[in-house]
C-alpha positions as CSV (number, residue, x, y, z in Angstrom):
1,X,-33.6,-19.5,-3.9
2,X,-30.1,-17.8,-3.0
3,X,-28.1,-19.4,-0.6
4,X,-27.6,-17.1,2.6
5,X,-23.9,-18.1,4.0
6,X,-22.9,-17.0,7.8
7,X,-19.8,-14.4,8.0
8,X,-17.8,-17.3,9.5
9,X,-18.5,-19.6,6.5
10,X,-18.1,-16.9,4.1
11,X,-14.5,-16.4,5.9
12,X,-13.5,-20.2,5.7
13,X,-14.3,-20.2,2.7
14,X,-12.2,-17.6,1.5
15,X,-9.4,-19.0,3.7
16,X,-9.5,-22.2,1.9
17,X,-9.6,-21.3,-1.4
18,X,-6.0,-19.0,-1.0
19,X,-4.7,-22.1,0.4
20,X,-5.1,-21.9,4.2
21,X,-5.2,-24.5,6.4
22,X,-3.3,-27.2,4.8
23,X,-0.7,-29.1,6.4
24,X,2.3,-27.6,4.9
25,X,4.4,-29.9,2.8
26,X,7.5,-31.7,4.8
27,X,10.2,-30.3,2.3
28,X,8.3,-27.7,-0.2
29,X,10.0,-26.9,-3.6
30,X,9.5,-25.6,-6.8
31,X,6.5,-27.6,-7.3
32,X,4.6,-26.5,-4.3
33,X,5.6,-22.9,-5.5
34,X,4.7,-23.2,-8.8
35,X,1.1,-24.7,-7.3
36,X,0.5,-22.4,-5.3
37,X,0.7,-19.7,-7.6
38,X,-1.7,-21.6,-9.6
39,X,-3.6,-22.0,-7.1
40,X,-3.7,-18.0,-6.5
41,X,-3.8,-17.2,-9.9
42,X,-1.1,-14.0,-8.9
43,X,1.2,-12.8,-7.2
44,X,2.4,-9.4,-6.3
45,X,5.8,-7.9,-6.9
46,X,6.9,-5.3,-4.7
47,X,10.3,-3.5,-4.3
48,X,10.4,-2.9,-0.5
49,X,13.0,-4.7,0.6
50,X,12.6,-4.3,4.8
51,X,12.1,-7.6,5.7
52,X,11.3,-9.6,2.4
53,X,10.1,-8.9,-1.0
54,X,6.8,-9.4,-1.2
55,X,6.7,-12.0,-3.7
56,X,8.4,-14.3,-0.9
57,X,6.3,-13.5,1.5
58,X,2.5,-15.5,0.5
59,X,4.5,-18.7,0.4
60,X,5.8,-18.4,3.7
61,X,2.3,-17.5,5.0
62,X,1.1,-21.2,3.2
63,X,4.1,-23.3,2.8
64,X,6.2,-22.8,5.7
65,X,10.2,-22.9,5.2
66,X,9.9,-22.9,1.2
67,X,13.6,-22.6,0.2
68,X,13.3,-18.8,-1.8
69,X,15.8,-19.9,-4.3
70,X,12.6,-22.4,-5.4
71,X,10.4,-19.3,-6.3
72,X,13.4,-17.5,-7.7
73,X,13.8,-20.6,-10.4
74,X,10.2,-20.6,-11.2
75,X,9.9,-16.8,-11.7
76,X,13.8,-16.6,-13.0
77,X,15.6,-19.6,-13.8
78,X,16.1,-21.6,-17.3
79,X,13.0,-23.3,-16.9
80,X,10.2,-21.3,-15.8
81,X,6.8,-22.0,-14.8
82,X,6.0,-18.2,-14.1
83,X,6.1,-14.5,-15.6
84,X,5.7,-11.5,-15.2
85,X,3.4,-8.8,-16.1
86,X,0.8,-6.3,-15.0
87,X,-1.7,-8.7,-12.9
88,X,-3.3,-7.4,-10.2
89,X,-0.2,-4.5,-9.7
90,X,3.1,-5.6,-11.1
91,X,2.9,-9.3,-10.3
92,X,3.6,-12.9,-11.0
93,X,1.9,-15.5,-12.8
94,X,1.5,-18.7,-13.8
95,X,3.0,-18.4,-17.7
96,X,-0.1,-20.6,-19.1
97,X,-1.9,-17.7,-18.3
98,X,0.1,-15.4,-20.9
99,X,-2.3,-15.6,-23.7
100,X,-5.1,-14.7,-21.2
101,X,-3.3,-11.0,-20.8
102,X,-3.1,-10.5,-24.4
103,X,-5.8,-7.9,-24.8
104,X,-4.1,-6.1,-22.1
105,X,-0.9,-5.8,-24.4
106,X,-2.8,-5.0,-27.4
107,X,-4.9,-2.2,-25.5
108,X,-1.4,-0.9,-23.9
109,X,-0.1,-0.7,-27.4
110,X,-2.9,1.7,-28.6
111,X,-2.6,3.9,-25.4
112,X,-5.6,2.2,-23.4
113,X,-5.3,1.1,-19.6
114,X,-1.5,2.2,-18.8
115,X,0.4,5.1,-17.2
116,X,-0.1,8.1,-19.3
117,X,3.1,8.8,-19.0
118,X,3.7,5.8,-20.8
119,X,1.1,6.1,-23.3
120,X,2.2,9.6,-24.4
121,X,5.7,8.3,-24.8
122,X,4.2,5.5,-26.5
123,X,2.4,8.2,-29.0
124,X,5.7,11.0,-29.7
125,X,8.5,8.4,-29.4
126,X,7.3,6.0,-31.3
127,X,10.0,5.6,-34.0
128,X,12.5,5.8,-31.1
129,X,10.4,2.9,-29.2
130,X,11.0,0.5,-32.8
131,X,14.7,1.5,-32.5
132,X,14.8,0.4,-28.8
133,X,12.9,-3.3,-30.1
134,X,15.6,-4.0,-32.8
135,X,18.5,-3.2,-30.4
136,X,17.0,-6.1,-27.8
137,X,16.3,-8.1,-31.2
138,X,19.8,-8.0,-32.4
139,X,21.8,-7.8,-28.9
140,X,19.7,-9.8,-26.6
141,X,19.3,-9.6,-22.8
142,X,19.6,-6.2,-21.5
143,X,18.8,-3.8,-19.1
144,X,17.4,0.0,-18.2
145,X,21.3,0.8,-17.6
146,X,21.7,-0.4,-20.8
147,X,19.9,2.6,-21.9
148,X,20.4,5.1,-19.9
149,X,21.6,8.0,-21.3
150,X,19.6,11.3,-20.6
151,X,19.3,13.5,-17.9
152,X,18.4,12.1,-14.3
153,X,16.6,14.1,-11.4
154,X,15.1,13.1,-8.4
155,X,13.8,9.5,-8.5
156,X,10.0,9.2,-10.2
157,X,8.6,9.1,-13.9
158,X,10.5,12.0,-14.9
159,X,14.1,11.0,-13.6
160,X,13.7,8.0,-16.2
161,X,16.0,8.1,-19.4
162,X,14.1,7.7,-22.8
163,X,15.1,4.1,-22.7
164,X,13.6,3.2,-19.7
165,X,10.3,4.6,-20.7
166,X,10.9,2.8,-24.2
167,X,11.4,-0.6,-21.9
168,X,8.5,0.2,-19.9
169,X,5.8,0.8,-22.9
170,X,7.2,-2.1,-24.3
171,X,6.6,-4.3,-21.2
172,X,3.5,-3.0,-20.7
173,X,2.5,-3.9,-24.5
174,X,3.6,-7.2,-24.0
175,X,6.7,-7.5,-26.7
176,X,9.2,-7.8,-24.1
177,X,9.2,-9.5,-20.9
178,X,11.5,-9.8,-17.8
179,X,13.8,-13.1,-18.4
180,X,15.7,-12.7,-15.1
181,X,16.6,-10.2,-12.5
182,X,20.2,-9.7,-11.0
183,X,19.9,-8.5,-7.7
184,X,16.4,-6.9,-8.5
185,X,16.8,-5.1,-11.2
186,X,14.9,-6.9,-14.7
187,X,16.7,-8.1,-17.5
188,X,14.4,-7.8,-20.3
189,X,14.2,-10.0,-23.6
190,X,11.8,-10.2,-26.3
191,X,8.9,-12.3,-25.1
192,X,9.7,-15.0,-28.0
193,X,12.8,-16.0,-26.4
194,X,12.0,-15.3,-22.6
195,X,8.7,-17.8,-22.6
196,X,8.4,-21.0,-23.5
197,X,7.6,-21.9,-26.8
198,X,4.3,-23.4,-25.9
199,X,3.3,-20.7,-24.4
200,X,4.3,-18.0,-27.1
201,X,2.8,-20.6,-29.9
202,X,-0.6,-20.7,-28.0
203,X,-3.6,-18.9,-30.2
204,X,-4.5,-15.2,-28.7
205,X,-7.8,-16.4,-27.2
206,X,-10.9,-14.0,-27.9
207,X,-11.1,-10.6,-25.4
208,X,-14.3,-11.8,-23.7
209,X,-13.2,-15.8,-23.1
210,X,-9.9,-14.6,-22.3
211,X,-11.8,-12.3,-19.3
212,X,-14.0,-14.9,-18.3
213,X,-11.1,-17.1,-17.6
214,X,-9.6,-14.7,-15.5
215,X,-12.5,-14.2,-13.5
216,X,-13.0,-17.8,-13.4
217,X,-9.2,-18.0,-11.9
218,X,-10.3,-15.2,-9.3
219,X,-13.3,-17.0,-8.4
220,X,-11.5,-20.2,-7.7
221,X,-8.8,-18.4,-5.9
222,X,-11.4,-16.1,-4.0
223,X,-13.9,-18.6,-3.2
224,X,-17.0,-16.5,-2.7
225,X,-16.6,-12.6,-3.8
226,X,-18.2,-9.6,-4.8
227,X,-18.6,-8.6,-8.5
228,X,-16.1,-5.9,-7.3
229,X,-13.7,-8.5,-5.9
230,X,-13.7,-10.2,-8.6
231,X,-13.0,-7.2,-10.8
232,X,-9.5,-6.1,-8.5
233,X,-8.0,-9.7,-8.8
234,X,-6.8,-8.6,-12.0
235,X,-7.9,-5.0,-11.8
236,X,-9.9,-5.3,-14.8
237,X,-12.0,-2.9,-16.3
238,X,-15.6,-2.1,-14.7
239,X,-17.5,-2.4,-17.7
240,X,-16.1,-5.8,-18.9
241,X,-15.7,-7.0,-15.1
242,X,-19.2,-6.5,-15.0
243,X,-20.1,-8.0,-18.4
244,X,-18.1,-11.5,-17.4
245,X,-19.2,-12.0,-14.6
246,X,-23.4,-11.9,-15.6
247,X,-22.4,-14.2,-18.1
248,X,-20.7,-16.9,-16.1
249,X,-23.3,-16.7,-13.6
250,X,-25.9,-17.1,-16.6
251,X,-24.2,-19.6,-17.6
252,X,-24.0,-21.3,-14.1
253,X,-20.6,-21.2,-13.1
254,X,-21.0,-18.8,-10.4
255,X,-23.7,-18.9,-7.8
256,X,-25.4,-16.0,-6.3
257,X,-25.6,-15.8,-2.4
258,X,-26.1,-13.6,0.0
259,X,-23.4,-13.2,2.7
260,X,-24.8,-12.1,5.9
261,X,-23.3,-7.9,6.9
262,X,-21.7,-7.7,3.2
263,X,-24.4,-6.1,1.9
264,X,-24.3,-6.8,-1.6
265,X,-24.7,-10.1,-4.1
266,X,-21.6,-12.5,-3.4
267,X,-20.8,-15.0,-5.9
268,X,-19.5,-18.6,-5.0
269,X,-17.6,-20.9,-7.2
270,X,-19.0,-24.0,-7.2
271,X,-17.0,-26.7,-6.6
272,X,-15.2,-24.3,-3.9
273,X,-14.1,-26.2,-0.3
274,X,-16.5,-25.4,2.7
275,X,-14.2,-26.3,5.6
276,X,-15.9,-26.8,9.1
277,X,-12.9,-25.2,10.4
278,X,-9.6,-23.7,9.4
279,X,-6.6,-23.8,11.9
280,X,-2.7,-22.8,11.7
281,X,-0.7,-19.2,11.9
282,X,0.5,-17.4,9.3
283,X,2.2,-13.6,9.2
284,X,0.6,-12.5,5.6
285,X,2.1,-9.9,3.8
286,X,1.2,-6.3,3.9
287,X,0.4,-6.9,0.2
288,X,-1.0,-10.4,0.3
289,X,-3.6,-11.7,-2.0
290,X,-5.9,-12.3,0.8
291,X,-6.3,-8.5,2.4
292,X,-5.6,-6.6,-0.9
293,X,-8.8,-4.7,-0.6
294,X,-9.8,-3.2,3.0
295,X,-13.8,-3.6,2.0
296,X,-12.5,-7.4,1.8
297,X,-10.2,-7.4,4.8
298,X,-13.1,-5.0,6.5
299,X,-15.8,-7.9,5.8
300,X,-14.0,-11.1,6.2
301,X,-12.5,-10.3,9.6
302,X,-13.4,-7.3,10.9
303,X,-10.4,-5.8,10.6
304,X,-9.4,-2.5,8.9
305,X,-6.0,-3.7,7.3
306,X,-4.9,-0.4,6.1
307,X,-0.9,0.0,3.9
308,X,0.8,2.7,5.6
309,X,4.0,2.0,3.8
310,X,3.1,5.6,1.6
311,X,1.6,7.4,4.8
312,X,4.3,9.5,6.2
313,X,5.7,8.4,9.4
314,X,3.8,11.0,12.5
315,X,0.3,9.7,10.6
316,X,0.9,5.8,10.7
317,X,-1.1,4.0,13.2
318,X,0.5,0.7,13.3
319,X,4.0,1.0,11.2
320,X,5.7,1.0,8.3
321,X,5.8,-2.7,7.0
322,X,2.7,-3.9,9.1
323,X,1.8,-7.8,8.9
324,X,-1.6,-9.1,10.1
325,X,-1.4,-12.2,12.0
326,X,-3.8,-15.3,10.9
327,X,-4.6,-16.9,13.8
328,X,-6.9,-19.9,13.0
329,X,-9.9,-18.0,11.3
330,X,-8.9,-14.7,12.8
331,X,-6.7,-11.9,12.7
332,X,-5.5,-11.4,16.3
333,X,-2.5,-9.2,16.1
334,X,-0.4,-6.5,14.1
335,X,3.5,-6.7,13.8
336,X,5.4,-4.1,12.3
337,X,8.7,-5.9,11.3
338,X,12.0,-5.1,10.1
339,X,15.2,-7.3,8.9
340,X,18.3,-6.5,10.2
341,X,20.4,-8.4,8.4
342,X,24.0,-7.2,9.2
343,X,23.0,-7.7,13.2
344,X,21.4,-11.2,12.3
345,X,18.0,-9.7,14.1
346,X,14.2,-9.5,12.9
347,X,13.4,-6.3,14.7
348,X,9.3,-6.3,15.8
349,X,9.2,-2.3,15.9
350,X,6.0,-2.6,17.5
351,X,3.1,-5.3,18.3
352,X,-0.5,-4.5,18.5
353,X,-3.6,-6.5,19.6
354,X,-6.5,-7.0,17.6
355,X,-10.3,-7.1,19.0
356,X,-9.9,-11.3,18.3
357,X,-6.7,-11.4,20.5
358,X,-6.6,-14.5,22.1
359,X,-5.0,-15.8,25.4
360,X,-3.2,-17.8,23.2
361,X,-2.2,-15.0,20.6
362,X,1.3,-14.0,22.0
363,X,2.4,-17.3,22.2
364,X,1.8,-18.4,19.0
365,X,2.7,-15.3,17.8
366,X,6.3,-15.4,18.9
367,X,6.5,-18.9,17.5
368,X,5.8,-17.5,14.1
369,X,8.1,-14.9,14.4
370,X,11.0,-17.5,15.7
371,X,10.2,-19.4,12.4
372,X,9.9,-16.1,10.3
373,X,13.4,-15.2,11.7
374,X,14.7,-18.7,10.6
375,X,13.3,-18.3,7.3
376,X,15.1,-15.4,6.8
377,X,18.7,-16.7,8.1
378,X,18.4,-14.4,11.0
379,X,20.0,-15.2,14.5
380,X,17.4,-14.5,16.8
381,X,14.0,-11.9,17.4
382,X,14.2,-9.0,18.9
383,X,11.0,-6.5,20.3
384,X,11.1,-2.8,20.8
385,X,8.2,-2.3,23.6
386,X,5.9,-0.2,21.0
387,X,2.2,-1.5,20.4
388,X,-0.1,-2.3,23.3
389,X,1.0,-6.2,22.6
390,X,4.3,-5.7,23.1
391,X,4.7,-6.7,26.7
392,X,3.4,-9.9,26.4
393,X,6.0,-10.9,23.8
394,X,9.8,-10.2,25.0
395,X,9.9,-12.9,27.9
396,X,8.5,-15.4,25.5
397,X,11.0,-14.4,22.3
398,X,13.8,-15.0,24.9
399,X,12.7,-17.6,26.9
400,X,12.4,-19.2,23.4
401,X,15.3,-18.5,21.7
């Protein structure tokens, strides 16, 4: 018979397996880093720069006070335990989980699965794109200002010099990769050189394993999920998402149950933590792995986390860069924050209560954002009265400060 899990064990669930509810390490590092992002399988990149990249931002959420300079060496530094490539968006991974990608490079390099911007480039340039490839070959390191000659316009796809689009289709087909980033601009290399040689000399595993071990990553990471979460993790395509996932579940790695409200066949991974309870506060990131879908967000808590980063501003309901706040097993509050780096402020443009807002929420709130604040090297926290949560939090930001 299928096992029928409550909503709230279905959400601790979930909690647990992204790493929730741990006691956060006394004095995290590069190791917790680098296990954490095992542990997620992925990691988003993001450019928006208004409080923190994004990338920063999940192991702040799990880890506490993680020195960033950690996740900058595993991601950038001589000796790397991550990469990147195109994940779930653009993203970060563990670099064991290279060869798993593979078919993604080899369908980019015949056109399949990428910008078709890219891919037509890819098709008319691509004598110039072999040109490009010997040049990284012969220099080494470079970047897109290395080749940027061309007319520029406006900034989008059609602003880019051929040599950015060259660097991009070769990125996407997996023959170069980022090997650092000054400031945040990548500094590409051929992928050879940029990995590490155990990595690069691992055999291209078959399409179909290599897709069931992504999905067997997303399960872990995911806990219990839809066939459609399962396919976003790592945004892979319907008809093999689908494929995969019957066979792991034929072949008993993922159980069927039926989640009470989500109307559709969940999937648990067996050996998955049940928790009787999940406790702690965490802001998560606009783009954390947790809320990336709102039918996920929508069924796990209620709550209709929505990005409003690309809404224009008189249409926004919440903000700009809008964190949920984790409270325990719930998401209690909204804060729509803002760095301000030269005043030595985090700015909370507004606050907004949730309908699990506790009597407790705006205390623990403003502790989160104190610690968020000291994170960030900033001097103190600052509220500016918008968002029907907002009273409650000035006097206790000051008080506290």
């Amino acid at each position: 018979m299928t096992e029928t899990l409550s909503p709230a064990t279905a959400r601790r669930i979930a909690l647990a397996a992204q790493g929730f509810g741990r006691t956060p390490p006394a004095a995290p590092g590069r190791r917790h880093v680098r296990d954490l992002v095992r542990r997620l399988g992925v990691v988003q990149i993001d450019s928006v720069n208004v409080l923190a990249r994004t990338h920063y931002l999940p192991g702040f959420s799990r880890l506490g006070d993680y020195p960033r300079e950690a996740l900058e060496a595993e991601a950038w530094g001589g000796r790397r335990g991550l990469f990147e490539y195109w994940g779930h968006e653009a993203s970060l991974l563990p670099v064991e989980s290279q060869p798993l990608l593979r078919w993604r490079m080899a369908r980019a390099q015949a056109g399949e699965g990428i910008w078709s911007g890219v891919a037509r480039f890819g098709r008319e340039r691509a004598d110039y794109i072999a040109e490009v490839l010997k040049e990284i070959e012969r220099r080494g390191p470079v970047t897109g200002g290395d080749f940027a000659e061309g007319p520029r316009g406006a900034p989008g796809w059609w602003s880019w010099s051929d040599g950015k689009r060259a660097l991009e289709w070769l990125f996407w087909a997996g023959l170069i990769t980022t090997r650092t980033r000054r400031g945040f601009e990548r500094v590409y290399d051929l992928t050879e050189r940029a990995l590490p040689r155990a990595v690069v000399e691992t055999p291209t595993p078959d399409e179909a394993d290599a897709q069931r071990e992504l999905v067997r990553i997303a399960a872990r990471a995911l806990g219990v999920a839809t066939e459609a979460d399962l396919r976003d993790y790592f945004r892979l395509p319907l008809a093999d998402a689908r494929g995969r996932v019957a066979e792991l579940a034929e072949a008993g790695e993922l159980a069927p149950v039926h989640v009470k409200g989500w109307g559709r066949t969940a999937w648990l991974w067996p050996d998955t933590r049940r928790p009787r309870k999940v406790t702690g506060d965490a802001l998560l990131s606009p783009f954390d792995n947790l809320i990336w879908t709102r039918d996920r967000a929508q069924r796990l808590f209620g709550a209709r986390v929505r990005l409003e980063i690309y809404t224009p501003a008189h249409k926004r309901t919440h903000g700009y860069y809008v964190l949920p706040f984790l409270e325990d097993e719930a998401i209690t509050a909204r804060v729509d924050l803002k760095a301000d780096r030269q005043a030595g402020v985090l700015r909370v443009q507004a606050a907004w209560r949730e309908p699990d807002t506790t009597a407790e929420t705006p205390d623990r709130l403003a502790a989160e954002l104190r610690r968020m604040a000291g994170w960030l090297g900033l001097e103190r926290v600052e509220m500016a009265g918008k968002g029907d949560l907002a009273a409650a939090l000035p006097f206790m930001i000051r008080d506290a400060a």
